[in-house]
N, C-alpha and C positions, 0 to 999 in steps of 0.2 A: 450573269451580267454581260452584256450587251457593248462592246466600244463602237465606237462610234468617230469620226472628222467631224470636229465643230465647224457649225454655219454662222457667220458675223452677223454681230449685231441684232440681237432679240431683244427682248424683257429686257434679259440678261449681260449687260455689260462683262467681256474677259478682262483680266487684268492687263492693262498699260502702262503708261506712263502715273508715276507716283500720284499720285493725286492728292496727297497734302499739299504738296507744292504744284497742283495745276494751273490755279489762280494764276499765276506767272503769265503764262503763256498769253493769256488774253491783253495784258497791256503792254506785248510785245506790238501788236498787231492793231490798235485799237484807232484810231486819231477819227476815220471817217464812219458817219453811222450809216446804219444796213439802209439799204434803200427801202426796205417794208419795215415797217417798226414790228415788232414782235409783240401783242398787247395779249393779256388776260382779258375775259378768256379767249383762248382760242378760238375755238367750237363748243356753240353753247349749243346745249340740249343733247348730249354725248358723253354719258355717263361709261363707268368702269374703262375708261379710256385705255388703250394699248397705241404707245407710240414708241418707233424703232427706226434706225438707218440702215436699211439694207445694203448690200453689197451693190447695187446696182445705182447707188448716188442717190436713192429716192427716200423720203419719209413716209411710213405708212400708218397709217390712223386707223383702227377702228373700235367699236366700242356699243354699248346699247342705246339701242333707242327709246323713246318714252311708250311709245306702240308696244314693243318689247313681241316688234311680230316680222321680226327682217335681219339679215345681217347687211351691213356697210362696209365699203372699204375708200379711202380717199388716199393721193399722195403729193407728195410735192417736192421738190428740190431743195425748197429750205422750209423749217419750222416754221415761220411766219406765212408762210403759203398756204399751209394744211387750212386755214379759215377760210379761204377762198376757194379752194380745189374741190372741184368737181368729185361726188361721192354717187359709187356704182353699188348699188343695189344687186349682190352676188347672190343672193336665195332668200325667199319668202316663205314663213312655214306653211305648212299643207292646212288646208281648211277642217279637215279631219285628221282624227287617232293622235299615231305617236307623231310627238313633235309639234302637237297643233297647239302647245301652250305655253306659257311663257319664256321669249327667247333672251337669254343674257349672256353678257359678259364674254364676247366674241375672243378670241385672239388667234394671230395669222403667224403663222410660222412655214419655214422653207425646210424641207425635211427630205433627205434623200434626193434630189433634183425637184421637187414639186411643192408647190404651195398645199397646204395645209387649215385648215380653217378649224380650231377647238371651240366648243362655245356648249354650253347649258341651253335644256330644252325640257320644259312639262311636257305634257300630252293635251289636247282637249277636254277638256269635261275633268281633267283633273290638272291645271296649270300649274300648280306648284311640285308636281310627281317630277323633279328636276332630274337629270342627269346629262352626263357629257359624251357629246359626240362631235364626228369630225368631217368634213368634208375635205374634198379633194380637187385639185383645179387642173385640167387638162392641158394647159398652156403655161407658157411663163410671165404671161402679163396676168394679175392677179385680180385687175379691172374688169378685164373683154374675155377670160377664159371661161369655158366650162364647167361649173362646178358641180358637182353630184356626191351626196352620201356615200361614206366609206364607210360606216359602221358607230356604233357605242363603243367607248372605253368602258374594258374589261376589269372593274375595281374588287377588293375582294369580299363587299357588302352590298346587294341590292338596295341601296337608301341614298337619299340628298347627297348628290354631288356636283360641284362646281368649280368655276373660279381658277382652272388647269393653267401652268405655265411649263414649260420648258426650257431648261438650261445644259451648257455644256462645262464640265469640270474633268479635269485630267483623262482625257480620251468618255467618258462616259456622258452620254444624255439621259439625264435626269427630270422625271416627270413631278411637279408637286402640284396640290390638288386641297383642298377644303370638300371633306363628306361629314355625313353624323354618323360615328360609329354604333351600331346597336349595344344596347349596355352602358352606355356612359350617356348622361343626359344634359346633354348641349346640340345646339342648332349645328355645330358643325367645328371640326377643329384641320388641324392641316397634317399633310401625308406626303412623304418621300418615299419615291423605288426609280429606279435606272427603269428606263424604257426601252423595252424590246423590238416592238413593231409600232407605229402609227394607235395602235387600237392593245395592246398589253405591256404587263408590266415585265419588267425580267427577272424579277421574286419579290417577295412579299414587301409591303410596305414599311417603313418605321416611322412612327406615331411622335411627330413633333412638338406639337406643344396642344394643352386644350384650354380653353380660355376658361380661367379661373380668379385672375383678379379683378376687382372691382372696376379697372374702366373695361374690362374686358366684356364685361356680362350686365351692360345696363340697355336694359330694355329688351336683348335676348344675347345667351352666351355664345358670340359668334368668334372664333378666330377664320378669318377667307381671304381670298385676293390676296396670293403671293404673290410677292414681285424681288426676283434674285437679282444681287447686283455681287459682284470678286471684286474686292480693290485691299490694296496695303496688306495682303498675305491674311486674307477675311473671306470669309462667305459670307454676306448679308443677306437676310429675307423679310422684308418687310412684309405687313400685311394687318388686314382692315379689321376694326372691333367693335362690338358693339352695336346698338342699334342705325338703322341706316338715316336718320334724322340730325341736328347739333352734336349729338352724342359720339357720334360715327369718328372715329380717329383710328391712325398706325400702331404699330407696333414694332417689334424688331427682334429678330434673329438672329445669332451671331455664332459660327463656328468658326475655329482655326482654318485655312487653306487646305492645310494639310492632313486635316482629321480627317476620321471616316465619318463621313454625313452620312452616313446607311446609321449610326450609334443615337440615340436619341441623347449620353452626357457629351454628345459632340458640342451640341448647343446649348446654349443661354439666352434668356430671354430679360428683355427690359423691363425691368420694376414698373417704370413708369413710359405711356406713352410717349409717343417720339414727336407727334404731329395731330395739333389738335384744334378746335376750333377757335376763332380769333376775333374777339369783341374790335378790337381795334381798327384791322383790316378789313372786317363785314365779310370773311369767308364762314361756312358754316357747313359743318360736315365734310370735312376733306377726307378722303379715302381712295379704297380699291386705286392704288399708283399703279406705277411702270417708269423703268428708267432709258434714257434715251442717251446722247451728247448733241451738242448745239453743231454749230458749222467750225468753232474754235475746237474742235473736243471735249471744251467740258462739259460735265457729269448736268444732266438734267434731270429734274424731278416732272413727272408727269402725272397729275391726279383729278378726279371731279369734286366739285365743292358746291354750294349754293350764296348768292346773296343776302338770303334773310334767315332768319332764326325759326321765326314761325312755321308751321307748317298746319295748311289743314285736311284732313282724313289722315291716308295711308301713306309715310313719308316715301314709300315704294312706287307709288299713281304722280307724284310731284313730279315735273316734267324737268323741273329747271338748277341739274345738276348740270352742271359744267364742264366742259374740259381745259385744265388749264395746266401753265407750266412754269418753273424756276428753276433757278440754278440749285444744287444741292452740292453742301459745302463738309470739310473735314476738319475736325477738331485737331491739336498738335497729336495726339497718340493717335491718328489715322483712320478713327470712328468717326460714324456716321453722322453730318448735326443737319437735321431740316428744319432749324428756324422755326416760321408761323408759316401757314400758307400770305403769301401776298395777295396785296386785292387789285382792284381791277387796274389794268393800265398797262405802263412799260416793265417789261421785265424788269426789275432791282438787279441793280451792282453795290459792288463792295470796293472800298476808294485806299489804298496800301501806301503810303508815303514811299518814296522810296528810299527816301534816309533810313525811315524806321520798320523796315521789315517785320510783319505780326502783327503791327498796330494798325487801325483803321480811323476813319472819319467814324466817327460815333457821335449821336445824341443822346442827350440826355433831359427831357424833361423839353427847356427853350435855350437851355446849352446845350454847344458844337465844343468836339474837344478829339483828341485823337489818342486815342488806347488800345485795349480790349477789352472786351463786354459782351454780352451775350447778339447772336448774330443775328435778330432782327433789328437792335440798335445801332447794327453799323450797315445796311443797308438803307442806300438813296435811288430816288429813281428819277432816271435825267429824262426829262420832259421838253422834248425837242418845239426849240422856234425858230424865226427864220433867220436866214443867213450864218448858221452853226451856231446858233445859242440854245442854248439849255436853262433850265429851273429844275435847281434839287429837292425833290419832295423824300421827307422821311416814308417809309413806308410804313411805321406806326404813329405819322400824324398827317393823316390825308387830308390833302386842302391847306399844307403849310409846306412853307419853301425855308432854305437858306435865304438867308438874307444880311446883305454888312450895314453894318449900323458903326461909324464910329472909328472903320479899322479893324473891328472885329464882325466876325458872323456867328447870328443866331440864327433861330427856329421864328418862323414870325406867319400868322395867315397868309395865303395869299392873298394877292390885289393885282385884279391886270392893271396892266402898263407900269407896275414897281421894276425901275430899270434898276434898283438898290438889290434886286433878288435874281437878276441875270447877267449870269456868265457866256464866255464865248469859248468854247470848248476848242483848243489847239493840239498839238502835239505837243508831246513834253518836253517841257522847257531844258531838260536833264540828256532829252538826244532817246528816251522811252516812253511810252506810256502815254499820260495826257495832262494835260495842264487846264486852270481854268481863268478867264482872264475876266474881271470885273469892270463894268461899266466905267470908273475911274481911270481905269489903264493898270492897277495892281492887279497881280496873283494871289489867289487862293490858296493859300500854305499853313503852316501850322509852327507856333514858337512857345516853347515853353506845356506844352501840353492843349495848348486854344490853337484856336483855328483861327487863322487872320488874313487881312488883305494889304498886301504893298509890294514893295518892288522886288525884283530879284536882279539886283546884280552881278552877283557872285557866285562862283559854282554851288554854293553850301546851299543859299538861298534858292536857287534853283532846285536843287534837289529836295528841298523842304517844300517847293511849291508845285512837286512832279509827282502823280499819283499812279502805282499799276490798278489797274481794274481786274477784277475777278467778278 
C-alpha cells in the first residue's frame, strides 16, 4: 500500500466542518443574491457529469458527450459560470483501433503535480470492448496543456471497465472503479484497492457490493459511477443502478471513517435507493453524481437527469441527459438525505426559523406550516423579480407560489402581476439571516405551527419572522 499527500478537492469531498449543522453557515452570509442565478440545468447535454473546486479557485467540469467521441473540460470561478464557460476539446479518439469507440464518463484529477485525465474507451469495430485509460497534461492549465496517452489501468480481469474515481482517506489514494467480474453475472459491480502509480493498483481489489436488489437490476444488473464523499466520521459512496433510462437512480455505501475499507463487512448498503426519479419535478433518470461545495461551502450534489420519461430506441443514443446541481442535506444522525432531484430553475433553499431550530417552512398539499417532514417538502425556490423581490415556488408544485390570502400563506398557482404572492427579500429582521416582507408591509413568520403575515415589533416576533437559509 502506497501513501500518498492528499490533493483538495475531487469527487471526493475531506471531512470539514460538521455538516449537520452546515446549513448555518449560509444565512449568516445571505441578504444579497448572486449576481448569476445558478439554474438547472447547468449544462445540458453533459451527461456522467464530474464537478470539483480545485485548489486553484476554479470549477472544473467535465463529463460525456452524446458523440461519446471527445473528451471536455470547461471552468469557471463560480458554479453558475460553468453554463457559460468556454469548453476545450483536450482529445479526440483516433479514427482507428484501440480507443476508436465509445468514449465515456471522463474525470480529471491532479495527481502528483499533473493533471490527469481517467475516462473509459471501446475500440473501433468493437465500441462497447470498454476499458479505462488515462491521459496526462504536460502543463498546469488543464485547458491549453498537452495532453497524451499515458497507458490502461492495470485491473485484475481483462473485461468491462469504467466509471474510475479517486479518493484520499487517512494518508492513502484510493482507486474505485465499476468492471464485470468473470464468474459472476452482472453488467458490472464496484471495486476498492489503494493506488500505486497513475496506471496500477497497490494489491488486490475488494469486491464491494454486486447489484442484487430489485432497483438494482431492472433493465441490466448494474452497480457504476462512484462517487465518494467523508463527512460526520463516514465514508460515503454513492453510485448508479440500473438501467440508464427512468429507471436509473443512486445508491449508497456506507463505512465507518475509521474502518478498514480494504474489508468488504466495512460497508453497508441501502435497502432502498437514495435518489430516484420524480414525477413531480419532471426529472428522470438522475444518476452517475459527483459531489462538489457551492461558494458558501456547502455540500453540493452534482448529477445528470432528463426532462421526459419517454425515451425512444437506445436510452444510451438519447442526447438529452443533463448536467445539473443541488444542495445535498443531512439527516439529525449525520447521514446522507438527497431529497428528489429538483427540476429546472433556481436552485432550492431550505427556510430554518430562527426561533425554532430543526423546523423548516414546509408544505403540505395548499398548506404552508413549519415543522419537519421529509426534505423535498421543505424546500422553496426564490424566483428573483425586480428591485429584490422574490416568489416562493414549492419545488414539488411547479407553477405554484406562496401566497397570503387573509393573514395567512398558502400554496396557490401562480398569476403574473399577484402582488398577494411577492415578497421583498431583506436582511433579517433578527440582525441574521433573511426576512421577507409582503406587499402589505407585514413579515413572513410563523405562529402557532402556520405561516403568517403581520408585523414584527418585538424581538420574539422578529425572530419568528427571521429565517437561516441552507
Amino acid at each position: 500500500m502506497t501513501n500518498f499527500d492528499p490533493q483538495p478537492s475531487r469527487r471526493i469531498l475531506l471531512a470539514g466542518a460538521g455538516a449537520v449543522g452546515l446549513g448555518g453557515l449560509a444565512g449568516e452570509a445571505l441578504a444579497a443574491a448572486p449576481a448569476a442565478p445558478l439554474l438547472n440545468p447547468v449544462v445540458r447535454q453533459r451527461a456522467d457529469a464530474q464537478v470539483f473546486r480545485h485548489s486553484d479557485g476554479y470549477y472544473y467540469l467535465t463529463g460525456s458527450v452524446p458523440e461519446y467521441d471527445r473528451l471536455i473540460v470547461r471552468r469557471s470561478r463560480t458554479l453558475a459560470g460553468l453554463a457559460s464557460a468556454e469548453e476545450a476539446v483536450i482529445w479526440r479518439r483516433p479514427a482507428e483501433g484501440k480507443l476508436g469507440g465509445y468514449i465515456w464518463a471522463p474525470e480529471l484529477h491532479w495527481i502528483d503535480g499533473a493533471w490527469h485525465m481517467y475516462f473509459a474507451a471501446g475500440d473501433k469495430g468493437q465500441p462497447f470492448r470498454i476499458r479505462t485509460y488515462v491521459l496526462r497534461c504536460d502543463g498546469r492549465n488543464a485547458l491549453t496543456g498537452t495532453w497524451s496517452l499515458l497507458g490502461e489501468v492495470q485491473t485484475p480481469w481483462d473485461s468491462f471497465n469504467l466509471d474510475s474515481t479517486i479518493f484520499h482517506h487517512k494518508g492513502v489514494r484510493y482507486f474505485c472503479w465499476a468492471q464485470k467480474e468473470p464468474g459472476i453475472e452482472t453488467n458490472s459491480n464496484l471495486y476498492l484497492a489503494p493506488l500505486a502509480t497513475p496506471l496500477t493498483l497497490g494489491r488486490p481489489p475488494v469486491r464491494l457490493t454486486v447489484p442484487t436488489l430489485d432497483w438494482e437490476v431492472r433493465g441490466f444488473k448494474v452497480a457504476e459511477a462512484p462517487a465518494v464523499l467523508i463527512r460526520n466520521g463516514r465514508v460515503f459512496i454513492a453510485y448508479s443502478a440500473s438501467a440508464t433510462d427512468d429507471r436509473y437512480c443512486l445508491g449508497l455505501l456506507t463505512a465507518d471513517a475509521d474502518a478498514d475499507l480494504m474489508s468488504e463487512a466495512s460497508w453497508t448498503k441501502s435497502p432502498q435507493p437514495v435518489f430516484v426519479s420524480s414525477e413531480e419535478t419532471g426529472v428522470w433518470g438522475p444518476g452517475h453524481n459527483s459531489f462538489t461545495v457551492d461558494e458558501q461551502g456547502r455540500d453540493v450534489l452534482v448529477f445528470h437527469g432528463r426532462d421526459y420519461k419517454a425515451i425512444k430506441g437506445n436510452p444510451l443514443f438519447d442526447p438529452n441527459r443533463h448536467t445539473r446541481v443541488q444542495r445535498l442535506y443531512y439527516k439529525a444522525d449525520g447521514t446522507l438525505d438527497f431529497g428528489v432531484p429538483a427540476g429546472a430553475g433556481e436552485i432550492p433553499d431550505r427556510f430554518s426559523p430562527l426561533d425554532r431550530s430543526g423546523a423548516f417552512l414546509r408544505v403540505e398539499g395548499e398548506a404552508v406550516g413549519v415543522g419537519e417532514g421529509p426534505l423535498a417538502a421543505t424546500q422553496l425556490r426564490q424566483k428573483a423579480g425586480p428591485a429584490g423581490t422574490v416568489t416562493l415556488e414549492p419545488i414539488l408544485r411547479p407553477g405554484h407560489m406562496l401566497r397570503v390570502e387573509a393573514g395567512k400563506v398558502v400554496v396557490a398557482p401562480a398569476a403574473s402581476g399577484d402582488r398577494a404572492a411577492v415578497f421583498k427579500r431583506v436582511k433579517g429582521l433578527a440582525g441574521r439571516g433573511v426576512s421577507f416582507q409582503a406587499s402589505d408591509g407585514g413579515y413572513l413568520g410563523h405562529r402557532d405551527g402556520a405561516v403568517v403575515v403581520g408585523p414584527a415589533r418585538d424581538a420574539r416576533a422578529r425572530a419568528a419572522a427571521t429565517f437561516v437559509v441552507s
